[in-house]
N, C-alpha and C positions, 0 to 999 in steps of 0.2 A: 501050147497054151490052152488051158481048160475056156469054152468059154462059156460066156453069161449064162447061169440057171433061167431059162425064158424059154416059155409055153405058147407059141404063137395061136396056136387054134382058140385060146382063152379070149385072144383081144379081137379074134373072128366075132368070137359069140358074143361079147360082149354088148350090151344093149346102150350103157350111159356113154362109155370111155369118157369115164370118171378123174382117167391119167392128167386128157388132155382140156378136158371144158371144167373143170373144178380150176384151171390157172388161173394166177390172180395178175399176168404178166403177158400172157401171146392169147388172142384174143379170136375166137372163129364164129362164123355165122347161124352154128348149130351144130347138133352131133354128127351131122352127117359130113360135114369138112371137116371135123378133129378126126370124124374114120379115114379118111381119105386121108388125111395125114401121119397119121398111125401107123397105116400099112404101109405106105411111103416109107418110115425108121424102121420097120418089120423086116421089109424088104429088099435093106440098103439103099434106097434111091430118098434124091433128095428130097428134104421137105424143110420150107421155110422154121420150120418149129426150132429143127439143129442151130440155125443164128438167133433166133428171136430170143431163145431159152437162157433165163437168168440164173440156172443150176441152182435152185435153192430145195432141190431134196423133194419137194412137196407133193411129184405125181408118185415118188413113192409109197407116200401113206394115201393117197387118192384111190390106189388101185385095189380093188376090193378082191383082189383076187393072190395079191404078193405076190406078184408075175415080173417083178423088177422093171417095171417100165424106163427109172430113171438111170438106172446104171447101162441100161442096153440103149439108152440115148447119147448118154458121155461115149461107150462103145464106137456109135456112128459117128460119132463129131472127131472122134480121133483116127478111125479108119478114113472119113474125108478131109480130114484136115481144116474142118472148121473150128478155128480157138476162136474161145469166147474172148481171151485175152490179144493182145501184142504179143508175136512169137517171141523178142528180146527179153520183154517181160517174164513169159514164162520158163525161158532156159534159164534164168538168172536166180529165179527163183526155185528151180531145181537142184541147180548147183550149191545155195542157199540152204538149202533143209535136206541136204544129201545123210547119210549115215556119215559120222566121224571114224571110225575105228577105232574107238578110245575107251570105249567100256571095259569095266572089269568085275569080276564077282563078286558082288558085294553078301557079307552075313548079316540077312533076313531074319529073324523069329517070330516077330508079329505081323501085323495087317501091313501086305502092301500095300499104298498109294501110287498108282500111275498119273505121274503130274502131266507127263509126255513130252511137250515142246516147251513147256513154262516153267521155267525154273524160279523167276523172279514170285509163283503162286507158291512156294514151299512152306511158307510161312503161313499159310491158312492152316497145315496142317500143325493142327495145335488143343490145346485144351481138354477138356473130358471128353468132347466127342470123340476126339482123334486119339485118344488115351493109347499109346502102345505100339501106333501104327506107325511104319517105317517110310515116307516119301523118295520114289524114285524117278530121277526126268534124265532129262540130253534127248543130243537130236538123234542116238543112238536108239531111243525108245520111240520118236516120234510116228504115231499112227500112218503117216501121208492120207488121211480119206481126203482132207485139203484138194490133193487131184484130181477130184470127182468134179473142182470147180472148174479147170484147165485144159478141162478133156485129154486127160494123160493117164487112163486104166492103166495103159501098160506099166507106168511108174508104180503105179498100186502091188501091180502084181509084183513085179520083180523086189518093191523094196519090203511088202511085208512082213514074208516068209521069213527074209532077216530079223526083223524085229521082234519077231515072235521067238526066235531063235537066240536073241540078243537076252528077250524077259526071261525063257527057262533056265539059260545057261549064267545069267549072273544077277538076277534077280529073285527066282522063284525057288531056287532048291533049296532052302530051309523053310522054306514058307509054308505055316498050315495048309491044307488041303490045296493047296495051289492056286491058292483064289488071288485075285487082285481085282482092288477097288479100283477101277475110273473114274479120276475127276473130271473129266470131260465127255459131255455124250459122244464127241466123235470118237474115242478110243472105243466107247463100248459098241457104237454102231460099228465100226470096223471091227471089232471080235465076234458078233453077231450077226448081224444083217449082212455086211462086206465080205466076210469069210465065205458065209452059206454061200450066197450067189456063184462067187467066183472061186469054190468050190477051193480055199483055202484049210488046213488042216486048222487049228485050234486044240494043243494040248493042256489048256488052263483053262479055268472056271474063272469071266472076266464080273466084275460083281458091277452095277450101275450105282453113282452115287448115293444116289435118290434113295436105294434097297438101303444101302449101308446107312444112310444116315435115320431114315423111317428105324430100322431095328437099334440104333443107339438112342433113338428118344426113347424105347419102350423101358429099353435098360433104364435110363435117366430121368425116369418122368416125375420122379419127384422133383426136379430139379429146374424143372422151366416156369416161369414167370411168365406166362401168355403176354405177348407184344401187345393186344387190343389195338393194332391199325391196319390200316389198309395198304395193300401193297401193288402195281403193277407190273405185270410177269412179260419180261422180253422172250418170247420161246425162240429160240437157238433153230436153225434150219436143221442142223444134224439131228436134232430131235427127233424130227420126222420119220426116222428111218428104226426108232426103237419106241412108237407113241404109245406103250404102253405104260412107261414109267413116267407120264403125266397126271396120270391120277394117284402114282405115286408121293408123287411131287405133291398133289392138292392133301393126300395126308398128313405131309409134314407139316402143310400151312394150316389146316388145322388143330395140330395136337400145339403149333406154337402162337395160337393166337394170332395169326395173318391171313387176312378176306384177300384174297384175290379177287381181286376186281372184275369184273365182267367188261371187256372190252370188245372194239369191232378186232382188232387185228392179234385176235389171241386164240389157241387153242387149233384147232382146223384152218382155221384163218387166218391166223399168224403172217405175215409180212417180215420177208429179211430185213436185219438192222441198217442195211445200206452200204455195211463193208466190202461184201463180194464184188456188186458193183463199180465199187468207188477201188478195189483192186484189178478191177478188168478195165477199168478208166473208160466206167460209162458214168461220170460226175453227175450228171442231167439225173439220171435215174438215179443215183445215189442219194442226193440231194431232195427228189421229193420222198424216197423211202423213210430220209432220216425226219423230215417235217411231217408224216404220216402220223408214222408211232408216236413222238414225241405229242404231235396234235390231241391223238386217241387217246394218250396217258393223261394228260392236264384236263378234260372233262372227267375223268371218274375221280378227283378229287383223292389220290393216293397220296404217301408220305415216301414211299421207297418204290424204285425202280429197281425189280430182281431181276439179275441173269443168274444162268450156268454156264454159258460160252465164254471166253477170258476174251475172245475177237468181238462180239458184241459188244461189250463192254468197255473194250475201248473205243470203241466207235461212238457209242452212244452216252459213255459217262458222262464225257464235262456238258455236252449237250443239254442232258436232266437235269444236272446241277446248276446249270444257269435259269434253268427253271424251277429249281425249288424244290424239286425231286432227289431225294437220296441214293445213288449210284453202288449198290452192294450184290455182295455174290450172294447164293444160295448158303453157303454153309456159313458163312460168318452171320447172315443174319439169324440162323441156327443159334449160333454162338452167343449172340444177345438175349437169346432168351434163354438160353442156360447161363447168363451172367455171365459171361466169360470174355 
């Protein structure tokens, strides 16, 4: 087993450890006890951070150096066997999201769509944007990064190879230049960031929603209707791990007429929707997570709550909508402003 891409002498020199005092969740007295902790997960010995830690991605993008802080933390939590979760819990849901065996090759010619675990999302893909593109899911495609919340690398490692395996062999061989689009950032973060780390092979070009849809407005742009309102942006934890296609994202909301709102808990600062939690059956923390966002949404005076995560989403939809907030993905409200 290859393991984690991590450069320790980096987090030696490091002067903020930016990983651990930028957390919006385990809380220290200064930089000088997130070092002492640090080295602690460096080290393999214990450090209260391994239980405290809400996995939500975030000292990934913290670390200014993409030394993988947050993957070589899941690392330690499953080498000591601290779950974030109830062990019943997460065997059950292992056994749950396993591969099927049931794929078969299906004939490709246009844009794949990797819908992954969601099939009930098939149906987004539709319209001019989607014009051509061919939607693929089952739990035979499913990414697993999910694991990174359960501290179970090891399920990472053993199930992806398959799946990678599953996309070339019955998804991708007719497919132009071998690209596939991800609708969900956890797919792309796991063909990207997940792979490099844990030194996983990658023989496809995985494309990020956000790329694909920014280059279908360009084609389309005669064709949008600028929304003129304001919208609130739920950013996805997975996010974190690919934050460059957020300012991808902030193009799309301007070529379609949508202000993203300037909030506390957006952008760097982003706060998980309160799902993770509320599946590690920490309710307490779940519960002030979901009145947080919700709180910060209803001062900026938005009309739409946008995700990209389909698990955000359900967490947080009916929530907004009892607030008055409109509950929509990313590409449908695309959709509205190409009339569609």
């Amino acid at each position: 087993m290859q393991p984690i891409q991590f450069e320790p002498d980096l987090c030696i020199r490091c002067e903020t450890i930016d990983c651990l005092t930028k957390c919006q969740y385990v809380s220290f007295s200064g930089v000088e006890e997130a070092r002492s902790e640090k080295l602690k997960i460096n080290e393999r010995r214990h450090s209260r951070v391994l239980e405290e830690c809400l996995t939500c991605y975030a000292c990934q993008e913290y670390c200014p150096y993409d030394n993988n802080p947050f993957y070589l933390l899941v690392e330690r939590q499953e080498e000591m066997g601290i779950l974030p979760a109830p062990k019943p819990i997460i065997e059950e849901q292992l056994r749950m999201m396993a591969p099927k065996g049931k794929i078969a090759p299906q004939a490709v010619t246009g844009v794949v769509v990797d819908m992954c675990a969601f099939p009930m999302l098939t149906g987004c893909i539709r319209g001019k944007l989607f014009e051509g593109a061919a939607p693929v899911t089952g739990m035979d495609l499913f990414c697993n990064i999910m694991w990174l919340h359960f501290a179970k690398n090891s399920t990472i490692r053993e199930r992806v190879p398959r799946i990678i395996d599953n996309i070339m062999n019955c998804c991708l061989g007719d497919a132009p230049g071998r690209e596939m689009v991800c609708f969900h950032d956890e797919c792309y973060g796991t063909y990207t960031s997940v792979a490099r780390a844990y030194g996983i092979d990658v023989p496809f070009t995985p494309v990020h929603l956000f790329d694909y849809i920014n280059g279908r407005l360009n084609v389309l742009k005669d064709r949008i209707k600028p929304l003129n309102t304001k919208i609130a942006y739920q950013r996805p934890c997975s996010n974190r791990l690919v934050p460059e296609t957020d300012k991808v994202l902030d193009a799309i909301f301007e070529k379609i007429g949508a202000e993203r709102v300037p909030r506390v808990y957006d952008r760097e600062n982003a706060l998980c929707c309160g799902g993770v939690p509320r599946a590690q059956q920490r309710d307490e923390l779940a519960d002030s997570l979901v009145e947080k966002n919700i709180d910060d949404m209803l001062k900026t005076g938005a009309a739409y709550c946008v995700f990209n995560c389909p698990f955000c989403m359900a967490t947080l939809a009916n929530e907004v909508a009892e607030q008055g907030l409109m509950p929509i993905l990313v590409s449908d409200l695309v959709q509205i402003a190409l009339g569609e």
